[in-house]
C-alpha positions as a printed NumPy array, in Angstrom:
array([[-65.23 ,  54.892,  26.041],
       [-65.48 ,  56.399,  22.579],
       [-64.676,  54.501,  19.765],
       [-61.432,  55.843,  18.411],
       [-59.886,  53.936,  15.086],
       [-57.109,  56.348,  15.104],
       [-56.063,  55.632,  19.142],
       [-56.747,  51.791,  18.423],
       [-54.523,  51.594,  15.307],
       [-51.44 ,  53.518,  17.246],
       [-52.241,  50.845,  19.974],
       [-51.907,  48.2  ,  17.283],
       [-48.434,  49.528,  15.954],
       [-47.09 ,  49.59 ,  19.185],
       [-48.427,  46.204,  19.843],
       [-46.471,  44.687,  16.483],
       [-43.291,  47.224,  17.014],
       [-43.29 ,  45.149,  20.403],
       [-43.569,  41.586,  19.038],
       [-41.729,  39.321,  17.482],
       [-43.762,  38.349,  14.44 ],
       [-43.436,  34.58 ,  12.834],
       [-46.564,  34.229,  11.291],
       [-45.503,  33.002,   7.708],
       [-48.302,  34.676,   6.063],
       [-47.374,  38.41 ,   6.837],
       [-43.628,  40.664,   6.324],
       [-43.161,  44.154,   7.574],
       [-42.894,  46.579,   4.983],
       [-40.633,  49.669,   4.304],
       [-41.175,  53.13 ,   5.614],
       [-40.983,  53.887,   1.493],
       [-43.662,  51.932,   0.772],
       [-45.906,  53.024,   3.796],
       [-45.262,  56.296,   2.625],
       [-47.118,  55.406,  -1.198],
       [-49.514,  53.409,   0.763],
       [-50.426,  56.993,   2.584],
       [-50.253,  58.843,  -0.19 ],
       [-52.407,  61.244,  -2.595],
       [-52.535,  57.988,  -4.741],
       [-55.19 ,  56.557,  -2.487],
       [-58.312,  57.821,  -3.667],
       [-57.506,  58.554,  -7.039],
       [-58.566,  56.194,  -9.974],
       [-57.153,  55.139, -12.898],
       [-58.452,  52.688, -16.036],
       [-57.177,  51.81 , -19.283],
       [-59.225,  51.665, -21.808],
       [-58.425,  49.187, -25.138],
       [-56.637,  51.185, -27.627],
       [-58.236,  54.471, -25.84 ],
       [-56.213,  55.497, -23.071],
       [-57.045,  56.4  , -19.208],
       [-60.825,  57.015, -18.888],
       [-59.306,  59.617, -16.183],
       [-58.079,  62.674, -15.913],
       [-54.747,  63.503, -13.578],
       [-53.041,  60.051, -14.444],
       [-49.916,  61.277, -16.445],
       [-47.791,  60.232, -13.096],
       [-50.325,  56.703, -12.257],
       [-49.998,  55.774, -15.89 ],
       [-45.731,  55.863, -15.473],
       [-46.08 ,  53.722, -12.666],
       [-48.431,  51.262, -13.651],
       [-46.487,  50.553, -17.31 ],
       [-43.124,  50.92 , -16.23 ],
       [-43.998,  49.059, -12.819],
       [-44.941,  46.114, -14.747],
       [-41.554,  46.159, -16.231],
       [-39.698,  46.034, -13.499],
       [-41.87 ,  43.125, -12.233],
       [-40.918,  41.457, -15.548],
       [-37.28 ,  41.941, -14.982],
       [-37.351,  41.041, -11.475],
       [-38.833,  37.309, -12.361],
       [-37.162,  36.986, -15.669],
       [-40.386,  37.059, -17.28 ],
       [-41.76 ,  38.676, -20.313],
       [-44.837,  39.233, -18.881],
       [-46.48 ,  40.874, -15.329],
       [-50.371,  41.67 , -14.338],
       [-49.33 ,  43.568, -11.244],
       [-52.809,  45.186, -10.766],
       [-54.899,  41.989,  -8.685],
       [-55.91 ,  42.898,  -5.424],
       [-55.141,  39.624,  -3.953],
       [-53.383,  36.106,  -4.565],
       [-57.203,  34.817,  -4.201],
       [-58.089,  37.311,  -7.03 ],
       [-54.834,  36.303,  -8.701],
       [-55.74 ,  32.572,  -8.187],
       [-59.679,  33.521,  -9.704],
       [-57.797,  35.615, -13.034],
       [-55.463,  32.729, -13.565],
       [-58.268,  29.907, -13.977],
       [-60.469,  32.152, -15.734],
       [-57.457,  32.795, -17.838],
       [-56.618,  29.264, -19.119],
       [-60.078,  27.068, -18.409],
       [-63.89 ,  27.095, -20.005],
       [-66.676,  25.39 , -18.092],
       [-66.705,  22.304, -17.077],
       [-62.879,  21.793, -17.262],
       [-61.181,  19.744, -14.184],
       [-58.415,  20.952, -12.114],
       [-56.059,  19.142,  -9.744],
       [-54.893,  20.981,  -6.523],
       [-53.087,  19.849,  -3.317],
       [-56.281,  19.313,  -0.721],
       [-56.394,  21.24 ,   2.025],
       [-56.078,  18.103,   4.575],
       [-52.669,  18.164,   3.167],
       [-51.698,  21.512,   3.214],
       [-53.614,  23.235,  -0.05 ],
       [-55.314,  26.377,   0.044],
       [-59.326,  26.362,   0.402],
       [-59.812,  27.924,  -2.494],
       [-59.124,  25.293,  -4.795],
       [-61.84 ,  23.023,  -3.138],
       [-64.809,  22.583,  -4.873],
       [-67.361,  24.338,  -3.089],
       [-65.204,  27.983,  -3.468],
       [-63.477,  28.617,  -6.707],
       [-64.681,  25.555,  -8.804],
       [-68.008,  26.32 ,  -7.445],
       [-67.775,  29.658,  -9.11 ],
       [-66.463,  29.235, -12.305],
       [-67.9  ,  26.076, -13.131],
       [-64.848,  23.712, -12.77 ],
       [-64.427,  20.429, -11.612],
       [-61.847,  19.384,  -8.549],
       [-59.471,  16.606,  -7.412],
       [-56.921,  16.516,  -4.864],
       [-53.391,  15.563,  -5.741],
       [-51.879,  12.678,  -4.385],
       [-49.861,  13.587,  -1.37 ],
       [-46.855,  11.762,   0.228],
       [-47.32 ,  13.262,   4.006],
       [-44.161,  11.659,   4.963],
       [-42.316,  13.956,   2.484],
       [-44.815,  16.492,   2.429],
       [-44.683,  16.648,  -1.102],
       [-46.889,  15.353,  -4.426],
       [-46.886,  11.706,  -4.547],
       [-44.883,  11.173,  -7.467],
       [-45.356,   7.124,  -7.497],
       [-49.541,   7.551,  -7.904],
       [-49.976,  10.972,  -9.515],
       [-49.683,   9.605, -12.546],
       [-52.738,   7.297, -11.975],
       [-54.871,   9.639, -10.804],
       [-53.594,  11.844, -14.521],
       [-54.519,   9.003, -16.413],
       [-58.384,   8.259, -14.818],
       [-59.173,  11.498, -14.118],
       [-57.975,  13.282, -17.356],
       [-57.581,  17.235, -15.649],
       [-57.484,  20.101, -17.89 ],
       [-54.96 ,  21.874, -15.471],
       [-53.049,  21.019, -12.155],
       [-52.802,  24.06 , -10.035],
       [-49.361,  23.318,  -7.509],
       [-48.686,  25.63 ,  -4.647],
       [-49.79 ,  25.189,  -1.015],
       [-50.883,  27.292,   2.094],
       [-48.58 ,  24.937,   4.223],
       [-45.17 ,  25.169,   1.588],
       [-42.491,  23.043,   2.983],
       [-40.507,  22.082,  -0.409],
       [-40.587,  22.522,  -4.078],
       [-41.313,  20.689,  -6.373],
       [-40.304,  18.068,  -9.414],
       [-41.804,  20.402, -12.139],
       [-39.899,  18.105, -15.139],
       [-41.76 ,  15.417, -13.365],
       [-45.084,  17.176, -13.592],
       [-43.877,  18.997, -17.002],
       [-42.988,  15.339, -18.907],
       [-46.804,  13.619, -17.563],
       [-48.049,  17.242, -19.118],
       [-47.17 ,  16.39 , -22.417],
       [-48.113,  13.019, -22.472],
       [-51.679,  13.726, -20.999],
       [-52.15 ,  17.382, -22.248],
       [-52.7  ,  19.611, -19.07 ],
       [-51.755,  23.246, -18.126],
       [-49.5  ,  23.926, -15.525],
       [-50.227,  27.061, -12.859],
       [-48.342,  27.271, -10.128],
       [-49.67 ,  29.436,  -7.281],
       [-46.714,  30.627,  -5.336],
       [-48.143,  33.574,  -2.884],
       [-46.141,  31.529,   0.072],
       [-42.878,  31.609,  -1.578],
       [-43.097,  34.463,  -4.053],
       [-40.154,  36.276,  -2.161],
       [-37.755,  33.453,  -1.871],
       [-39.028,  32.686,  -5.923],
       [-37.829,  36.27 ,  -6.42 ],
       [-34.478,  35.89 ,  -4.372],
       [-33.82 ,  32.973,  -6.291],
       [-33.661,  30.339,  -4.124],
       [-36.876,  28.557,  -4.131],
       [-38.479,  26.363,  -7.205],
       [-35.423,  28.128,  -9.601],
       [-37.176,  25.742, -12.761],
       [-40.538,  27.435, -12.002],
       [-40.624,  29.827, -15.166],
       [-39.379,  26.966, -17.329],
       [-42.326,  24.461, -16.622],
       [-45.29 ,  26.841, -15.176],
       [-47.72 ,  28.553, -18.053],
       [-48.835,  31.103, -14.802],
       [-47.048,  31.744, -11.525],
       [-49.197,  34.069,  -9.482],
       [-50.11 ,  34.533,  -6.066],
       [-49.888,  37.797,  -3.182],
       [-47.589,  39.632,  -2.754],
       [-47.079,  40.184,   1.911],
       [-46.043,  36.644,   2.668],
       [-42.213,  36.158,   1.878],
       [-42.352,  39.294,  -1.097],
       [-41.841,  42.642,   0.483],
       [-44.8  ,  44.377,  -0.641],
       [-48.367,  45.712,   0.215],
       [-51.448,  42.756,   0.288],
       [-52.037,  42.603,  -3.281],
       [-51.253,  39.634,  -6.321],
       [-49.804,  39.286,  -9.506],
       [-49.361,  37.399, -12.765],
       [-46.688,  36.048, -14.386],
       [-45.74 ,  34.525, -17.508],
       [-44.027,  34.2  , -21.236],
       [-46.369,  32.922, -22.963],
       [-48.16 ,  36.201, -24.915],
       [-51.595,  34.728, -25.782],
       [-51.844,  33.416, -21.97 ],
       [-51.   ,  36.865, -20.765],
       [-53.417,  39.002, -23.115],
       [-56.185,  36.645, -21.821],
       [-55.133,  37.668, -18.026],
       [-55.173,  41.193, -18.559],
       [-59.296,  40.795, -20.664],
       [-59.62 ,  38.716, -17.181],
       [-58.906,  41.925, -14.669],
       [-61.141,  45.047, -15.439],
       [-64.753,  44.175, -15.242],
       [-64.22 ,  40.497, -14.767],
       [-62.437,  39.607, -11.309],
       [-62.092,  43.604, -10.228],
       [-62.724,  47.608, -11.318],
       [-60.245,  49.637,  -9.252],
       [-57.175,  48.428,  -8.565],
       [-55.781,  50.69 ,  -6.137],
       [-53.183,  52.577,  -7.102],
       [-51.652,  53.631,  -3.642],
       [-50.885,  49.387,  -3.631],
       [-49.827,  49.078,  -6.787],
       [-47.174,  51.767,  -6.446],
       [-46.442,  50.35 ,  -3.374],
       [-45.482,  47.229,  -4.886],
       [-43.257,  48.276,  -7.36 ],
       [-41.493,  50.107,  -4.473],
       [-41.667,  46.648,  -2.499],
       [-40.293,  45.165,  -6.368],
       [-37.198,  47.499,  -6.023],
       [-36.394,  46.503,  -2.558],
       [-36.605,  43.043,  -4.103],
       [-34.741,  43.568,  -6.745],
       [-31.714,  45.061,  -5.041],
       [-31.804,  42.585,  -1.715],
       [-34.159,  39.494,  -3.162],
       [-31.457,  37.292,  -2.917],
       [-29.547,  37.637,   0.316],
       [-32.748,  37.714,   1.705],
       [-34.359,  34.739,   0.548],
       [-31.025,  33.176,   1.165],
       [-30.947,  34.264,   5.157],
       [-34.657,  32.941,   5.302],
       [-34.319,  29.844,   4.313],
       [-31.241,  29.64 ,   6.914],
       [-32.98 ,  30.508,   9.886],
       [-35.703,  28.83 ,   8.945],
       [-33.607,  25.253,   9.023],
       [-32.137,  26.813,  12.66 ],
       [-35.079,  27.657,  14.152],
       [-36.733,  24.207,  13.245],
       [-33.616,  22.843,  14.309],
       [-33.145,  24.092,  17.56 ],
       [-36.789,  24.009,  18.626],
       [-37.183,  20.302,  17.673],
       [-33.641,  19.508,  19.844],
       [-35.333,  21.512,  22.776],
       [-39.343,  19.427,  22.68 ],
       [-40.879,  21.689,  21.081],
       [-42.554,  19.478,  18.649],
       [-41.422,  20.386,  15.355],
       [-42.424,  18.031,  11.971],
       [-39.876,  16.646,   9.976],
       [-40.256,  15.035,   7.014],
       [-37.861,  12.857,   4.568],
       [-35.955,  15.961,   3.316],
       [-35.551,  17.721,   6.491],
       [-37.436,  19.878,   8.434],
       [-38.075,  22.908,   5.427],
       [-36.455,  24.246,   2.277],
       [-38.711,  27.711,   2.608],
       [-39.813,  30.394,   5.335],
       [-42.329,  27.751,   6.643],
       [-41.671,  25.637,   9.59 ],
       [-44.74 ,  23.22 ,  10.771],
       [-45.136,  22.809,  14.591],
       [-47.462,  19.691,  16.477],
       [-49.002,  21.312,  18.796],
       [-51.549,  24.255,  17.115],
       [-52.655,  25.306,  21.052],
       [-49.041,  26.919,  21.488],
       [-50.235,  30.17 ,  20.256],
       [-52.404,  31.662,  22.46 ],
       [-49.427,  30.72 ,  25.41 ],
       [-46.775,  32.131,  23.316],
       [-48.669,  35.442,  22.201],
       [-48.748,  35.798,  26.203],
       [-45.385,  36.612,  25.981],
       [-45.786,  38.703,  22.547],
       [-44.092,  35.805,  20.243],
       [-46.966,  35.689,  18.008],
       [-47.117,  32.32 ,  15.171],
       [-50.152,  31.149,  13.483],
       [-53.173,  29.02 ,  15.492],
       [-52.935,  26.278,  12.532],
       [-49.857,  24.48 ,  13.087],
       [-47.084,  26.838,  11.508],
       [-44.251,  29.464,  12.162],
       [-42.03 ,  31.714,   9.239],
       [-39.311,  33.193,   9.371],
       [-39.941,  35.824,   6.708],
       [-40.686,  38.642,   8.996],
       [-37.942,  38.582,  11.217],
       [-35.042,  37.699,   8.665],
       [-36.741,  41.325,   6.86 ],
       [-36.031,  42.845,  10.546],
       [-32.093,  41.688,  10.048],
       [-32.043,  38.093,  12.365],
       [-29.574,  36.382,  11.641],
       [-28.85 ,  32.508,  13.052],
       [-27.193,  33.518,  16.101],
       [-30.212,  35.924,  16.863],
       [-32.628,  32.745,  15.981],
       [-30.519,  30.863,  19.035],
       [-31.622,  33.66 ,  20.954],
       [-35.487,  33.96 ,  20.104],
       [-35.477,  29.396,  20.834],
       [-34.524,  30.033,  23.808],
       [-37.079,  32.496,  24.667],
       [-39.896,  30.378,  22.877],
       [-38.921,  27.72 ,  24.914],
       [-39.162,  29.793,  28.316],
       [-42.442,  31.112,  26.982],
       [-44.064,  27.859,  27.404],
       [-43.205,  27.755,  31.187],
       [-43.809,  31.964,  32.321],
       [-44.235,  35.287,  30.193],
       [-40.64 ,  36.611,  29.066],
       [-42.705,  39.494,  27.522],
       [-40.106,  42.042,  28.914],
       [-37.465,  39.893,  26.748],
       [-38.983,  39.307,  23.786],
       [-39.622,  43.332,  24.038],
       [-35.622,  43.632,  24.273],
       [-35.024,  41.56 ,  22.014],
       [-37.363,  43.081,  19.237],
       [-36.053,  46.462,  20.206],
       [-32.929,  45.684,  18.462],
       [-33.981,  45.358,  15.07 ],
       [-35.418,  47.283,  12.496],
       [-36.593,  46.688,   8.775],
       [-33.695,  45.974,   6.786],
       [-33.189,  45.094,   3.018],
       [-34.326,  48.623,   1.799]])
C-alpha cells in the first residue's frame, strides 16, 4: 500500500474522536485554535530585532499578535511579564536556567525516581549548560519535598537555584517554606509548572506561586488549553529582559507563529473558562481516584489524599496496553489525568460512568461503550 500521511492522519482523528483520552500530558484543543494552527501564519516568519523592528516584511498583523498576545498572557497570570514565544516547556526549562545561572552553578530538582522530569538530571540539561545537580529530598509517603531534611541538604550542598515542579504532580507545594530557607541560604526559586499550568491559570493550584517563584514556566498542552509550545513568566524586570536575550539565537530562531497565535487563542479560552475548569478537574480527578481505588484498581494514595491536580498515579503501569484494547487510553508509566476529558464537559457523574467501564475493560473490550460514551461529548470551555 502507498504511503499516505494525509489517509493516516484522518485515521488518527478518528481514532482520538473515538477514545476516551486520560493521558495527563495532552488536552484537546478548540476548533479556533486548530483553525490558527492551519493557517497562512504557518510558514511565514517573523523576528524582532533590538531597537530595529521586524527583519520581515508582511508582519503588521504577526507583530499585533505577538505584543498584544504577551499581554494578555500577563493579565491572565497576574504577571507583569510573559515570553510566550518558546517552542516547548523543555526549551522553556533550557531559557529559564540560562536566564538566572553562569557555569558551574548547582541546581536542586525533584529526581526522576521520585517523580521529576529527566531533564533536570545531570547528564541532559546540566550537562549542557555546565551546571551542577542534586535531587531534592522527597517524602514518597506524601509525595511531596521532604520538608524535615531539605534544609540539610541547603546547608551542605549550598545550590545556586532549586528548580520545583514534577512530571508526576500530585500536590503543591510549601513555597514560604522554600521562600524563608531562600533567604537565609541565598538561592533562586524557578518553578516549572508545564503539568499544572492550566489549573495555575484557573486558580486553583499553587495560588502563592507568583509571590515566591522568580520564573514559572513550562508547556503549554498538558492542563493549559493551548498548542505544544512554553512560556515564561515573571515580575521581576531584569529577570525577564535576560529571558527574552535568552530566546532568539540562543535556545531557538523561529518561533512559529501559527503556535504562538494559537496560544493566545488557547489564553482567551483560559481566560474566560480557566477557573471553572481547573475547578471541575481537580473534582473528577479526586472521583475518579476515588472510585477506582474502592473498585481494585490499584490507585496510590498518599498522606493528603489521593491528588490535589489533574494527575492520578495508578500501581500497575501494564494496564495500558489492556485498557487501550478497549480505546481508554492512560499513560504506560504509572499515571492517568483528567484534563482532557473535564475540557470535553465530564462531569462527576460522567466519571462514575467511565470507572465502571475501566473496570470492565480489565475483564473484555467495552470498545463499543467507551465509543458511546465519548460520542456524547464535545470540547467545551470555548
Amino acid at each position: 500500500m502507498k504511503f499516505d500521511p494525509i489517509l493516516l492522519t484522518k485515521r488518527h482523528n478518528n481514532y482520538r474522536e473515538n477514545s476516551i483520552n486520560l493521558l495527563p500530558s495532552e488536552n484537546i484543543l478548540s476548533d479556533k485554535v486548530k483553525y490558527i494552527l492551519g493557517s497562512d501564519l504557518a510558514s511565514r516568519y517573523s523576528l524582532f530585532i533590538k531597537d530595529d523592528g521586524n527583519a520581515y516584511g508582511g508582519t503588521r498583523y504577526a507583530d499585533e499578535i505577538i505584543i498584544k498576545g504577551g499581554e494578555l498572557v500577563s493579565s491572565l497570570f497576574g504577571v507583569k511579564f510573559a515570553e510566550i514565544r518558546p517552542l516547548s516547556g523543555h526549551i522553556s526549562a533550557m531559557i529559564a536556567l540560562l536566564s538566572i545561572t553562569k557555569k558551574n552553578d548547582k541546581i536542586m530538582a525533584i529526581s526522576p525516581e521520585n517523580g521529576g522530569y529527566d531533564g533536570y538530571s545531570q547528564d541532559f540539561l546540566p550537562d549542557i549548560l555546565s551546571l551542577q545537580y542534586r535531587p531534592i529530598p522527597f517524602d514518597v509517603k506524601a509525595w511531596n519535598i521532604d520538608y524535615q531534611n531539605i534544609e540539610k541538604s541547603i546547608r551542605d550542598y549550598r545550590p545556586d537555584v532549586i528548580v520545583l515542579g514534577a512530571s508526576y504532580f500530585l500536590f503543591p507545594y510549601d513555597l514560604k517554606f522554600i521562600k524563608d530557607l531562600s533567604e537565609e541560604y541565598g538561592f533562586k526559586i524557578i518553578y516549572d509548572s508545564s503539568h499544572v499550568m492550566g489549573l495555575i491559570a484557573g486558580g486553583e493550584f499553587q495560588k502563592d506561586i507568583f509571590k515566591y517563584a522568580q520564573i514559572v514556566y513550562g508547556s503549554t498542552h498538558k492542563s493549559f488549553f493551548g498548542p505544544q509550545g512554553g512560556i515564561l513568566l515573571t515580575n521581576d524586570e531584569e529577570i525577564f529582559e535576560r529571558i527574552k536575550d535568552n530566546v532568539v539565537w540562543r535556545t531557538m530562531d523561529n518561533y512559529h507563529l501559527n503556535r504562538l497565535a494559537a496560544l493566545v487563542q488557547a489564553s482567551i479560552e483560559m481566560k474566560k473558562y480557566g477557573r471553572e475548569y481547573a475547578s471541575n478537574v481537580i473534582r473528577n480527578s479526586k472521583r475518579l481516584a476515588k472510585n477506582l481505588d474502592q473498585k481494585g484498581f490499584g490507585i496510590r494514595s498518599f498522606r493528603d489524599g489521593y491528588t490535589e491536580s489533574h494527575q492520578i498515579l495508578i500501581d500497575k503501569k501494564e494496564m495500558c496496553k489492556k485498557l487501550e484494547k478497549s480505546r481508554i487510553i492512560i499513560d504506560c508509566v504509572g499515571r492517568m489525568g483528567t484534563n482532557e476529558i473535564t475540557r470535553l464537559g465530564f462531569h462527576e457523574k460522567d466519571v462514575d460512568e467511565l470507572s465502571d467501564l475501566i473496570m470492565l475493560a480489565l475483564k473484555k473490550n467495552v470498545s463499543r461503550d467507551v465509543i458511546e460514551l465519548r460520542r456524547r461529548f464535545r470540547v467545551r470551555y470555548c
